[in-house]
N, C-alpha and C positions, 0 to 999 in steps of 0.2 A: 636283215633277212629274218623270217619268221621262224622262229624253234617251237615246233608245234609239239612234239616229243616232251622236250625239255618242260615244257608247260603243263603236258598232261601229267607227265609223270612225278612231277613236283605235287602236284594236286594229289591223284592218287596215295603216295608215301606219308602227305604230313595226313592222311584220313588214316591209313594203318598205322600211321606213328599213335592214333589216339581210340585204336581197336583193342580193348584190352579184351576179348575174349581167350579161352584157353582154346588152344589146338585142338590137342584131344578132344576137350569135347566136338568142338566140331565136326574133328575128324567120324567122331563115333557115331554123330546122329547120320553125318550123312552117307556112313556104311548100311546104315538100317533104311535107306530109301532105297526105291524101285531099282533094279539094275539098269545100267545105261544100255541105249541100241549101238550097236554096230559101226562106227563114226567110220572108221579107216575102211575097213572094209566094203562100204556101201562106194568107196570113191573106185573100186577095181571092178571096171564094169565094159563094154563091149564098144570100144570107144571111149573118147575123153568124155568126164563123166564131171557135174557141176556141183559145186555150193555155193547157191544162192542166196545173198546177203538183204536182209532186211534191217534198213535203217531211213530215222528221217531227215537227218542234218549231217552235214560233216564240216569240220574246222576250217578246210579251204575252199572250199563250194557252199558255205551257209546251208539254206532249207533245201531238202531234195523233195519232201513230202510229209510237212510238219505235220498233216491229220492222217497219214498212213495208220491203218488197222491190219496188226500185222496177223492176223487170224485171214482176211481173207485175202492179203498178201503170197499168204504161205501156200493156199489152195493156188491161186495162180501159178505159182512155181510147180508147185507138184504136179499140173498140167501141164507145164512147159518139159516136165522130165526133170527134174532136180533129183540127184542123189543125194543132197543134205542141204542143210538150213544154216547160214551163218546170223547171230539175233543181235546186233550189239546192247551190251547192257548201260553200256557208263551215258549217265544223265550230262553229268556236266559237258563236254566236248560233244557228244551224240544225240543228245534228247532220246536215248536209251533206259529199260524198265528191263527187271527182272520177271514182270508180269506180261514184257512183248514176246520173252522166251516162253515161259509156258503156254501164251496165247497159241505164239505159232508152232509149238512141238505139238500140243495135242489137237491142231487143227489141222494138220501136215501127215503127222503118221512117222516122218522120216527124223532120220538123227539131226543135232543140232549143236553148233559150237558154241558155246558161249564169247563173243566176241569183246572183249576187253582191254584192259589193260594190267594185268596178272603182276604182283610186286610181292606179296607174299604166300606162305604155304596156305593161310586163310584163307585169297582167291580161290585157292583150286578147291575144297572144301566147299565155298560158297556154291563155284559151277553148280557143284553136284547136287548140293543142296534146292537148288532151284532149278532143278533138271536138265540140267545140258547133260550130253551126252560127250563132249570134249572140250578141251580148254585151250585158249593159244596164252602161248610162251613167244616172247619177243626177245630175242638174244640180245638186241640194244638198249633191252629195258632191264637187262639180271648183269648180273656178276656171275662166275662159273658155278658158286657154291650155290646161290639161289637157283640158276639154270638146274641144276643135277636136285635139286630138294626136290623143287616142284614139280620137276618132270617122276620123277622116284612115287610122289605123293598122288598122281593121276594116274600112275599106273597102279598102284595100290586101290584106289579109289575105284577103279575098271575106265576111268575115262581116257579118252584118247586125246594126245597131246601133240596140235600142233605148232610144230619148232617155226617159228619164222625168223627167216635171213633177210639181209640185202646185198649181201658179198660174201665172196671168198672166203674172209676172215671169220664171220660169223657161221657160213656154215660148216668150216672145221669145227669149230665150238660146237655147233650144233649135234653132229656127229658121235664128237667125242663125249657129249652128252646122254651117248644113246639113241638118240633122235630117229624112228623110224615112218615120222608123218612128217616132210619138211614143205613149207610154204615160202617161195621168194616173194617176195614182193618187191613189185618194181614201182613201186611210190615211197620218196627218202622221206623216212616219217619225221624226219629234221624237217624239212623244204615243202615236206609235201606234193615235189616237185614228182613228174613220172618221167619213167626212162623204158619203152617199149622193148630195147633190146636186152635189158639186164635179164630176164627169165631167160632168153634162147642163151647166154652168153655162161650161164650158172648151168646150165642142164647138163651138160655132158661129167659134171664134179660130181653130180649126186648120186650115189653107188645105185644099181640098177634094182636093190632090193627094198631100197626107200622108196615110198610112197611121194610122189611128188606132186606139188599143186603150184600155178603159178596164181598174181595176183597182183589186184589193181591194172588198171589203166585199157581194161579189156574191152575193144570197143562194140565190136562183130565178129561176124563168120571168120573173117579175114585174119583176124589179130588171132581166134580161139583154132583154125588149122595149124597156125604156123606153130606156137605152144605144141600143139601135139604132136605136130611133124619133130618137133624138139626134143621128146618121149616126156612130156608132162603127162599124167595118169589126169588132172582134172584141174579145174581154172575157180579162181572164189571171185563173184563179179557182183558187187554192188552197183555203183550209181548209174551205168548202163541199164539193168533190168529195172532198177525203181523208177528211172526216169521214163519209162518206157513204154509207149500209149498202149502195149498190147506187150503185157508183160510174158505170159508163155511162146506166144510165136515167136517173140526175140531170143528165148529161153532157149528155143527148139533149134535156131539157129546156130548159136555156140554149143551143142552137145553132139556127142556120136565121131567124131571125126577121130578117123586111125590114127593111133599111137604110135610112135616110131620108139624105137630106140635107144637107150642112152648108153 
């Protein structure tokens, strides 16, 4: 069985293992850049509300769109109604650029995550340094003390951090992390496999004051009412919209549908 996690994150570690910058400084320079936009709060909107993932390869699908230009990518989205931008950065697994993020934040307008894979306080530092406006945190990729650094260090930074789960266990962690932007995803980044009900089956745990996102495996209207109906505040959908001959209209599709509850 494929350990696609295990692989990334092997990768990622022995490149920090051989990062000897100092924190501080980094921390410092990248206090002196522009302030970040509004990541969480662009997701609380009149209706389930999107971020729209731009990428061109993923580890269990191969190429989605290895000459994707995420500049007019990003324009596409923000006609379809995108309330943020998710950019992946990591080359190796994603064929991901720190230059697809800046491409598409100041071709877009709107906030944007840095999509990664985050191992130390360095990551979140870097986000910021190449403009994201939020960072993800993968509860199955930290330990509690890394989980609480990094999250600690994005907040300090003004970036928004979101906590992603895939169970129970992780999203007490998450939580008790402080966690106020949570993302499940329902793709085990072990398997890579998707599990359509794990978002409706998590929503009712998530305190009704978290910001909630569901993710992965989002296919249409269909899949992004029933999330909402679930009280998910907004859904992160890659390989559907990139794959997708009319990328805004598909866009428009998944947005807007009443939020219920949790």
């Amino acid at each position: 069985m494929p350990t696609y996690l295990a692989d990334i994150l092997a990768c990622h570690r022995a490149r920090a293992a051989g990062d000897h910058r100092q924190l501080a400084d980094l921390v410092e320079r990248a206090a002196a850049t522009p302030p970040p936009r509004a990541f969480a709060g662009a997701l609380k909107g009149d209706g389930l509300t999107c971020i729209a993932e731009i990428k061109r390869r993923s580890p269990s699908k191969g190429d989605l769109d290895p000459g994707l230009q995420p500049d007019l990518v990003a324009k596409e989205y923000v006609a379809g109604g995108a309330a943020c931008l998710s950019v992946l950065t990591d080359a190796d697994f994603f064929g991901g650029t720190a230059d697809d993020l800046a491409w598409a934040r100041q071709a877009s307008g709107l906030p944007v995550l840095r999509k990664d894979f985050t191992v130390q306080e360095a990551d979140v530092a870097d986000a910021r340094l190449m403009g994201a406006d939020a960072v993800l945190l993968i509860v199955a990729a930290l330990d509690d003390e890394e989980l609480r650094r990094s999250a600690a260090l994005a907040e300090e930074l003004g970036l928004a951090a979101l906590v992603e789960v895939h169970d129970h266990g992780e999203l007490e962690r998450a939580l008790a992390a402080g966690a106020r932007l949570v993302g499940v995803n329902q793709r085990d980044l072990r398997t890579f496999e998707v599990d359509h009900g794990r978002a409706c089956a998590l929503a009712a745990r998530i305190p009704p004051e978290v910001t909630a996102v569901a993710e992965s495996g989002i296919r249409d209207a269909t899949d992004a009412r029933r999330l909402a109906d679930a009280g998910y505040d907004a859904i992160l959908v890659g390989e559907t919209l990139v794959r997708a001959g009319d990328r805004a209209a598909q866009l428009r599709e998944l947005v807007g549908h009443p939020v219920g509850t949790r």
